[in-house]
Every structure is written in structure tokens, then in C-alpha cells.
C-alpha positions in Angstrom: 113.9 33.6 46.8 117.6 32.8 46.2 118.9 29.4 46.0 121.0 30.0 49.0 118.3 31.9 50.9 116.4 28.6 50.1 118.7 25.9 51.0 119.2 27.7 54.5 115.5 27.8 55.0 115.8 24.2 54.4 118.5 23.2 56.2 116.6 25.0 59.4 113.6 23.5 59.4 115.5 20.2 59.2 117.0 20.9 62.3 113.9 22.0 63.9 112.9 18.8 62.8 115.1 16.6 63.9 115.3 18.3 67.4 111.5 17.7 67.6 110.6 14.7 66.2 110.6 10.9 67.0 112.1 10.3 63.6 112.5 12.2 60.7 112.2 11.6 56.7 114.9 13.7 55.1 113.7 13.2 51.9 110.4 13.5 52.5 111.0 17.0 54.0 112.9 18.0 50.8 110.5 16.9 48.3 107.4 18.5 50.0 110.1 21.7 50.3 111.3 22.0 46.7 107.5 20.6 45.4 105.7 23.7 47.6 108.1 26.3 46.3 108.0 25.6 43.1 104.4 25.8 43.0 104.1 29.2 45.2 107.2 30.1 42.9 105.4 33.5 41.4 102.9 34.1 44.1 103.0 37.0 46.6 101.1 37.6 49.8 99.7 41.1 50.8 102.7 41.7 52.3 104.9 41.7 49.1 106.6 38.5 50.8 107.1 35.4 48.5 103.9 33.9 49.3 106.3 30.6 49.9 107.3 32.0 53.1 104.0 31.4 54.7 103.3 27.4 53.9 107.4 27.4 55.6 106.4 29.4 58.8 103.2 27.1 59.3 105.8 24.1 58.5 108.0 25.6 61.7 104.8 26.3 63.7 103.9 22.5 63.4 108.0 21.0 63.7 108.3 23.2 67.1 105.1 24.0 68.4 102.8 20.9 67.5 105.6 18.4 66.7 103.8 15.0 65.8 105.5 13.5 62.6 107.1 14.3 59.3 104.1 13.5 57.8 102.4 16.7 59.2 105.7 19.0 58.3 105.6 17.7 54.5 101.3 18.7 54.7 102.1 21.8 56.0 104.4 22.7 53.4 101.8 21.9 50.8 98.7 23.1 52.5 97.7 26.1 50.1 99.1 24.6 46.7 95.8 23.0 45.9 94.0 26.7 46.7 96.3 28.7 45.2 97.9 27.6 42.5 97.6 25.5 39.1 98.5 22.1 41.4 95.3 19.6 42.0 95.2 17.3 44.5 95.3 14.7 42.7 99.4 16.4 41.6 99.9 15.6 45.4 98.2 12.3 45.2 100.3 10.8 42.8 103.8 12.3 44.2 103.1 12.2 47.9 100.4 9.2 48.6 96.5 9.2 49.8 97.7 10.5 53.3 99.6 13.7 52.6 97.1 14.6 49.7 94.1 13.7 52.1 95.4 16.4 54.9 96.2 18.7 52.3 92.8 18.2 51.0 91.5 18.4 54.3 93.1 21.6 54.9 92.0 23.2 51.7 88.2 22.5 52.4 88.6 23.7 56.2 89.9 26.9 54.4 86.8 27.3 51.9 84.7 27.8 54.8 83.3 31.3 56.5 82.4 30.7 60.1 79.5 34.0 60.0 77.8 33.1 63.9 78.9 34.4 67.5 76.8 32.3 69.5 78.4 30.0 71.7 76.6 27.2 70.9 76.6 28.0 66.8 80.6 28.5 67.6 80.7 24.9 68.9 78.6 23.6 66.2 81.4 24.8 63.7 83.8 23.2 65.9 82.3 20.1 65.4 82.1 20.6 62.0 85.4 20.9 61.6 85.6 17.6 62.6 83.0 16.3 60.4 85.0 17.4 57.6 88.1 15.9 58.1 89.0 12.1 58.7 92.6 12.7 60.3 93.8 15.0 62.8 96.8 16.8 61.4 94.5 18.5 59.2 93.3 20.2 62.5 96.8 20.2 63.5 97.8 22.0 60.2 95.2 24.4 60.4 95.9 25.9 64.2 99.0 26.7 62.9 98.1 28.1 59.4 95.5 30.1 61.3 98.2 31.3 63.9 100.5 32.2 61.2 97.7 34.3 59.5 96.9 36.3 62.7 101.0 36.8 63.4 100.7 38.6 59.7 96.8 40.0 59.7 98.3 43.8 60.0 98.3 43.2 55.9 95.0 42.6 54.8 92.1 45.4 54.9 90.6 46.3 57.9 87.5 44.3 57.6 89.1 41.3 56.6 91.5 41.3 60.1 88.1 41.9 61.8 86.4 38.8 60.4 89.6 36.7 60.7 90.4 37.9 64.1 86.7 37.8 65.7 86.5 34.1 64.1 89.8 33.3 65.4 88.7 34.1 69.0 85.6 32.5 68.3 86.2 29.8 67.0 90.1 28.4 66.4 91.3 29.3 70.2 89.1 27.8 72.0 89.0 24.3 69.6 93.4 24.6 70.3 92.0 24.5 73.9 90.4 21.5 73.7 93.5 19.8 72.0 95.8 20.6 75.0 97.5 23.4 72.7 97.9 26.0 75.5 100.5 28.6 74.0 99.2 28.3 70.6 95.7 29.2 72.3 96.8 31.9 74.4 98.8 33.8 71.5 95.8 33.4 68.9 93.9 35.1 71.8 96.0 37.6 72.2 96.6 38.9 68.8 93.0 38.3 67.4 92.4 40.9 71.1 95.0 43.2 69.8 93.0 43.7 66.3 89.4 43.2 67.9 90.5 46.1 70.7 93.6 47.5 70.0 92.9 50.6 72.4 92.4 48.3 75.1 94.7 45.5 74.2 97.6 48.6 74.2 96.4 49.8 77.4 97.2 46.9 79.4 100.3 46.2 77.4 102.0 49.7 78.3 100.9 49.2 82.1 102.3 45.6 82.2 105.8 46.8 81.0 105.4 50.0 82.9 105.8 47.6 85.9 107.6 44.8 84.6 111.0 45.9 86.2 108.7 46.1 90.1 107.1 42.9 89.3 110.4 41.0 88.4 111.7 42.3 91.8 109.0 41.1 93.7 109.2 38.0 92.3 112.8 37.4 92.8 111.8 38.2 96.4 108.9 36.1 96.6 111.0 32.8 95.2 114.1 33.4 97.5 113.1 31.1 100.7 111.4 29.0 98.2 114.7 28.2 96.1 117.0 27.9 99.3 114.7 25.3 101.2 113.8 23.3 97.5 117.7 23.4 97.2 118.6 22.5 100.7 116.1 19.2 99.9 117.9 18.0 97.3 114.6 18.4 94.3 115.5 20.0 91.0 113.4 22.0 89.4 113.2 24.7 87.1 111.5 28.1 88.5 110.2 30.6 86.3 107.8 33.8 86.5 104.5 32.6 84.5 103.6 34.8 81.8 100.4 36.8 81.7 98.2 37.1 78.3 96.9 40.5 77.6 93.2 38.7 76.9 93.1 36.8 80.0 94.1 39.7 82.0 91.5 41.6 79.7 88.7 39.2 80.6 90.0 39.0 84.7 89.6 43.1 84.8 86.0 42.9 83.1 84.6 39.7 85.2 85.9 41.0 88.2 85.0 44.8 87.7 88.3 45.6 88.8 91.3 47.8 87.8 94.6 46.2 87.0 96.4 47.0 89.9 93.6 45.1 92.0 94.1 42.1 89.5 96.2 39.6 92.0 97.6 37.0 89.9 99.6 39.6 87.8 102.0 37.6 90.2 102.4 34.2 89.3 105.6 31.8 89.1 105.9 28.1 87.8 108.2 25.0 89.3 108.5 22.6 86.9 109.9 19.7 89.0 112.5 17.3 87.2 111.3 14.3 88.4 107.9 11.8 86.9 106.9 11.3 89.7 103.4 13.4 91.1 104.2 12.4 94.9 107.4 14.8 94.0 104.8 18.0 93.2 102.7 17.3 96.9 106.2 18.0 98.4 107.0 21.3 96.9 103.2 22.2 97.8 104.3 21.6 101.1 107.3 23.8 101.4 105.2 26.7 99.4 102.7 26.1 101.9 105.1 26.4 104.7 106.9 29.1 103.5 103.8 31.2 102.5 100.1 31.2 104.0 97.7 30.0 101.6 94.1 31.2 100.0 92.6 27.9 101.1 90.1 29.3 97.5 92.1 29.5 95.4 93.3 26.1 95.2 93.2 23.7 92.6 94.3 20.1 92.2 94.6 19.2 88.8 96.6 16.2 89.0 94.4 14.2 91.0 91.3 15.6 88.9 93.2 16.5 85.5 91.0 18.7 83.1 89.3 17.2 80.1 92.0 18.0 77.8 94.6 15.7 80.0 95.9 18.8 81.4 97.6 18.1 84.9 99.1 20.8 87.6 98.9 21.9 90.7 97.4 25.8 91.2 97.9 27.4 94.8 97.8 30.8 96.0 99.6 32.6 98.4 100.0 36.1 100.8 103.5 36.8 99.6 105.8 39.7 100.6 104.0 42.6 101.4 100.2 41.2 101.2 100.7 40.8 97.4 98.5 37.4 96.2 100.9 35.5 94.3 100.2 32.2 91.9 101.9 29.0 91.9 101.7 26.4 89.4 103.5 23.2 90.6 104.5 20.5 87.6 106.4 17.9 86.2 108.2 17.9 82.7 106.2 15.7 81.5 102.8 17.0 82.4 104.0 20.8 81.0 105.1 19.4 77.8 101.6 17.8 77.8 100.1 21.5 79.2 101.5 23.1 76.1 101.6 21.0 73.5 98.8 19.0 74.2 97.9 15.9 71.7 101.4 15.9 69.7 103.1 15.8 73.0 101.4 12.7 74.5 103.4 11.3 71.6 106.2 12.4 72.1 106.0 10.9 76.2 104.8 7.3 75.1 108.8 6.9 74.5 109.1 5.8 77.9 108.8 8.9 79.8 105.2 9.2 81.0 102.3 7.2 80.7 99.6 9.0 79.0 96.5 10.6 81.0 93.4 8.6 81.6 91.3 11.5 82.2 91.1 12.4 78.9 88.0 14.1 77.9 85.3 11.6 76.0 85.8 13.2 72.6 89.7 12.4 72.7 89.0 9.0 74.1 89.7 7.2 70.3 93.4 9.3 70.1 94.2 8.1 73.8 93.1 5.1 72.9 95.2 4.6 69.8 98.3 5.8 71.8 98.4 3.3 74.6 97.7 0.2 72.2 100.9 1.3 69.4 103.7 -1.2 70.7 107.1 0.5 71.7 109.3 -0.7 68.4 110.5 0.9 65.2 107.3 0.3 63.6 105.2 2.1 66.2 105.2 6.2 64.9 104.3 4.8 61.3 101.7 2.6 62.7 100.0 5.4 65.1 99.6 7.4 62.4 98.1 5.1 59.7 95.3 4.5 62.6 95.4 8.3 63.4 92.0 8.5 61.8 88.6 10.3 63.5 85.7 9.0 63.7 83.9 11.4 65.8 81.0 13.3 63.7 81.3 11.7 61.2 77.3 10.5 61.5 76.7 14.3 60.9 77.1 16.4 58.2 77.0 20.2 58.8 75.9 22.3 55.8 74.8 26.3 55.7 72.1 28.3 54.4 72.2 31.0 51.8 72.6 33.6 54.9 75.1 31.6 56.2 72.9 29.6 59.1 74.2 26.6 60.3 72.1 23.1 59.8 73.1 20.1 61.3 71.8 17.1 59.7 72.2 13.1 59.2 75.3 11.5 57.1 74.0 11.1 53.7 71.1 14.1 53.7 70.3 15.0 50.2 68.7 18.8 49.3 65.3 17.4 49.8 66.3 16.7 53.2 67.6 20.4 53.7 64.6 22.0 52.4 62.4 19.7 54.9 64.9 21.0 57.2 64.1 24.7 56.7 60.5 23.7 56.5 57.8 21.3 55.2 56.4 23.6 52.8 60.1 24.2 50.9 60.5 20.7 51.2 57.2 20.1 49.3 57.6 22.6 46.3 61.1 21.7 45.9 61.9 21.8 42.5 66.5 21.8 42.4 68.8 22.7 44.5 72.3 24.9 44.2 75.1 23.3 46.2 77.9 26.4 46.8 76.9 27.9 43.6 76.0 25.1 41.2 72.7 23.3 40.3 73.0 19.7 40.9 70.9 16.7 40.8 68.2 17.0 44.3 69.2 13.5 45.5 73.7 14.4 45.8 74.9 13.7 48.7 76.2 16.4 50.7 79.0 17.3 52.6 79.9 19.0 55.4 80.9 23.0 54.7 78.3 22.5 51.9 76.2 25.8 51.0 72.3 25.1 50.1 70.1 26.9 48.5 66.6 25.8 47.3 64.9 26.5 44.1 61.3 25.6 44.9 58.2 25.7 42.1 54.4 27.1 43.3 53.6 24.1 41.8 
């Protein structure tokens, strides 16, 4: 990398930055910049790519896609220098502080582990695990966009590797960015981990879909006309856009439905995000939809009176447009699609005195709503949130593996003896020493979650 190709990288993801973010640390931004590149300096990735360029893209990933703080830009930065290269954490300790180094840390443990199960409910344990592992939630925040990064470039590594990273992905990473609120990031890790998982199918649908992308826009144009002229005529602005379709979802639709893509009816769907706060604002758009178009009194759903789990809020409705042709509408405001795409780091970003943050959310995100509503508004009030921005769910489990790879959930503070009494009383009883993730250690350690166990046991 060039000086100047490295000051321009710079100076853009300080733009990104500052176009994202509450407030920005300049020099913070540099030092994690010039700190990660100089330790990635010789490294390459599978690509032939400076290996540099990936801990930058996850850095632009977090700044425009998950934008919380500086603090998470500077982590991403430095997220594989304790992995891969000569740097310890304790390098980042002592030039960054405890919380950069600790979400780097986090990061780098997260990345040590191999999620091996497909089971739903083994896929949720690791979920949880996750959590168990780290004590703040930019690690998390860090990782969905290392991982998203790492499937945007998988068409580099051998086959069985993209397999295993692609199947856990789908398994395990999308559905977790789900549960943060992190819509596009979920839908696009779906998507590409699809289009290495089935790529016959995956190109199927994608060739049909543009086959009929110019008919489709058509409709669509025709479907919104009365819409626009009567939203106009009432004075509401609002910004009206056809809804994208993900190749997965449409994937899934086809294969629970048993149907064909041309039968699949929400191929035509359109968004109104309303300028406005306030939700009386989207009833009234429902009501010239509703007017304008007959409705599918079943396919309605109400998600601002009964937001989901994840504090997502919208209105769903679906209508007989031109023609016959079932067409989607999702009604919104600004506020509650930034929240609908960018989930946690956006309900952030909204405490600034444009919307008040959902109580609906889900019981597991209760202690980040909580911390947001209590942060007073002042200059003081991003580096104060994020000092408390600590979890504390899971953290009375510990989550460790078998030699095979088998999940085992057990209590904070479980030695190997309790492992083996675990896999059963009579390795408990002839346990002699244990192996934690390859080396023998003392059979009363401590052990952490991600930990790999194996039991030596005696006859005797």
C-alpha cells in the first residue's frame, strides 16, 4: 500500500465517520489506522490483497452500516492484529486502554471458535455463547461485520472452507444480526452464504428476477401512481420506493409454499417511508392505500402497535393491485426504518432528540434499552453510554465443547471435574487430568466459555 493510497483510505473512512457518528475522535481514528497497518504491513489474504484492506472494510461496515461510536471504528481496525500478527493484546492495552484492547480481545476469542452443530436449538446455544464470551457489545457489533466482510470475499478460500463458513453464517451469524435489529446486514449474509450453499439455485432465481426486473418496475410505477397523486394532493411527505427482494427469502417463500416464482405474490412490494415522527401519520397513508386498493384483510400486520422483539416497528398491508397482481406495502417513519435496519446502533443515534426509543424491546435487550433512556442528553452522554455498555446476560453460564465438538452448557466457575460429571458419573469418578484446547492443566482451572475439554481418566 502506497502512502497516498493510504492517506486516501484514511481520509474516507473519516468522512464516513463523521457523516455517521454522534461525534468523532480524529486522532483516535488515525492511531488505530496507522497502528493496524503497520502490523498487517507484510500480510496478505487469499486473495493476494494487502491483508490490511480487510480490518479497513470491517472498519467501513461498522462507520456506515452499524454506526455506534469511534470506539467501535478504532476496534475494528485492530480486530485481527492480536490473531495474526506478532502484536499481543496487551500492545493494544497499553496504546489504546482496557476498552479497545477488551473488544479486540473479545473479537479475537469469538474468532478461535468452530460452531460444528445445525440444530436449531445447538445453533441458539452458540448464540448465547457468544454472549457468554464477551462483556461489551461492539465485540458482537465488530464481529457481524468482520463476518459480513468474510462472506463478500469467501470466493477465495477452498471450497470446503466457504462451505463451513457459509453454512455457519446462515446458521448461526444471520439470525443473531436479526435479533440485534440489523436487517440489511442479515439479509445480505443470507444471501451470499445461499449463493455458496446453492449456487445452482441461488443463480436460478437471480437470472429470473432480472429477467423481469424491467415488467416489474413498470408495474410498480403503475401500482404507486394514484397513490403518489392523492399522498401529494394531502400535503404528507414521504419517500416511496420499490422494496427489494432477497434471493433467500424468496428461496425459502418458493419451498414453504410449494410454489413457482411466478406464483410467489410479494415479488411486488413498495415502501413509504413517511417524513414525519409521528405513528398517527402512517394510519393515514394506510387509509389512502386502503382506499385506493382493496385489501387481503390476511395479510395484514401491525407492527407499530405490537412492534417485534427486536424493537422493529412498520406497518405490513397487502393489496389486489393492477391487474390482480398482490402487491406489499410497508408503511414507516424515518425513524422507525433507521431503527429497522440498523437496529441497536441506531436507537443511538435517535436518543438525539428525534425518537424515543421502543419499549417493546425484547427481554434479552432490556439492559441496552435500559442504559439508553437513563444517559442524560449533554456532551458527556455518548462517552458515558458506552462505559456502561457492558452485558451481563449469560454471564452465569459458561459454554465449553467436547473433543467432537458437542456443546455443554454448564455453571460460571465449572472446573474439568465438573465437565467430566457432565459427560457422565463414571468419567467424573476416574478422572485423573484434563486437556483444556490442547494443553494439560491443573483439574480444578476455571474454565471459560469457547473452552475445548477433554478428559484423561485412570481405571483406577
Amino acid at each position: 500500500m502506497t502512502n497516498r493510497k493510504y492517506k486516501e483510505k484514511l481520509d474516507d473512512l473519516l468522512l464516513v465517520c463523521h457523516k455517521n457518528l454522534y461525534k468523532v475522535d480524529e486522532n483516535l481514528i488515525r492511531r488505530a489506522f496507522e497502528f493496524g497497518f503497520n502490523a498487517h504491513r507484510f500480510d496478505k489474504r487469499a486473495s493476494g490483497e494487502p491483508f490490511f484492506d480487510h480490518p479497513y472494510e470491517v472498519a467501513n461496515i461498522v462507520a456506515k452500516e452499524i454506526p455506534l461510536d469511534d470506539v467501535s471504528v478504532a476496534a475494528a481496525l485492530m480486530h485481527d492484529v492480536a490473531e495474526d500478527t506478532e502484536y499481543q493484546i496487551q500492545d493494544i492495552r497499553a496504546e489504546f486502554g482496557d476498552t479497545i484492547a477488551d473488544i479486540v480481545d473479545g473479537a479475537t476469542k469469538i474468532s478461535g471458535v468452530n460452531f460444528t452443530s445445525q440444530e436449531t436449538t445447538q445453533a441458539e446455544n452458540y448464540r448465547k455463547m457468544l454472549l457468554s464470551m464477551v462483556n461489551d457489545i461492539r465485540v458482537m457489533l465488530v464481529k457481524f461485520a468482520d463476518r459480513l466482510h468474510n462472506m463478500r470475499t469467501i470466493d477465495f478460500l477452498p471450497a470446503d472452507k466457504q462451505m463451513r463458513i457459509a453454512r455457519e453464517t446462515i446458521d448461526i451469524y444471520a439470525p443473531f444480526a436479526h435479533r440485534f435489529g440489523l436487517a440489511n446486514i442479515k439479509w445480505e449474509m443470507e444471501d451470499l452464504a445461499f449463493k455458496t450453499l446453492n449456487r445452482e439455485e441461488y443463480d436460478n432465481i437471480a437470472r429470473e428476477l432480472k429477467a423481469r426486473r424491467r415488467e416489474r418496475e413498470h408495474y410498480l410505477n403503475k401500482f404507486a401512481r394514484p397513490i403518489e397523486e392523492r399522498l401529494k394532493k394531502d400535503g404528507i411527505n414521504y419517500e416511496l420506493s420499490a422494496r427489494p427482494k432477497h434471493i433467500y427469502g424468496i428461496h425459502n417463500k418458493m419451498i414453504k409454499r410449494n410454489k413457482p416464482l411466478d406464483e410467489i405474490y410479494d415479488l411486488f412490494a413498495v415502501r413509504i417511508i413517511i417524513d414525519s415522527n409521528t405513528e398517527k401519520e402512517c394510519y393515514n397513508v394506510l387509509g389512502i392505500i386502503s382506499a385506493t386498493y382493496k385489501a387481503n384483510s390476511d395479510r395484514f400486520k401491525d407492527y407499530i402497535s405490537l412492534p417485534k422483539q427486536n424493537g422493529y416497528k412498520s406497518i405490513h398491508t397487502t393489496v389486489l393491485g393492477p391487474d390482480g397482481k398482490m402487491v406489499e406495502v410497508q408503511i414507516r417513519t424515518k425513524a422507525m426504518h433507521e431503527i429497522a435496519e440498523r437496529g441497536v446502533a441506531a436507537h443511538w443515534a435517535y436518543k438525539e432528540g428525534v425518537a424515543k426509543i421502543d419499549e417493546k424491546l425484547s427481554n434479552w435487550l432490556n439492559w441496552i434499552r435500559d442504559i439508553i433512556e437513563n444517559v442524560a442528553d449533554d456532551e458527556n452522554a455518548s462517552a458515558q453510554l458506552m462505559e456502561s455498555f457492558k452485558l451481563s446476560l449469560f454471564q452465569d453460564e459458561i459454554y465449553v465443547f467436547t473433543p467432537k465438538g458437542d456443546l455443554k452448557i454448564l455453571p460460571k466457575d465449572s472446573t474439568p471435574v465438573d465437565f467430566a460429571y457432565e459427560i457422565h458419573s463414571k468419567v467424573g469418578d476416574h478422572c485423573l487430568a484434563a486437556k483444556v484446547s490442547g494443553r494439560i492443566v491443573p483439574i480444578d482451572t476455571k474454565l471459560r466459555s469457547g473452552d475445548q475439554v477433554e478428559i484423561i481418566t485412570s481405571k483406577n
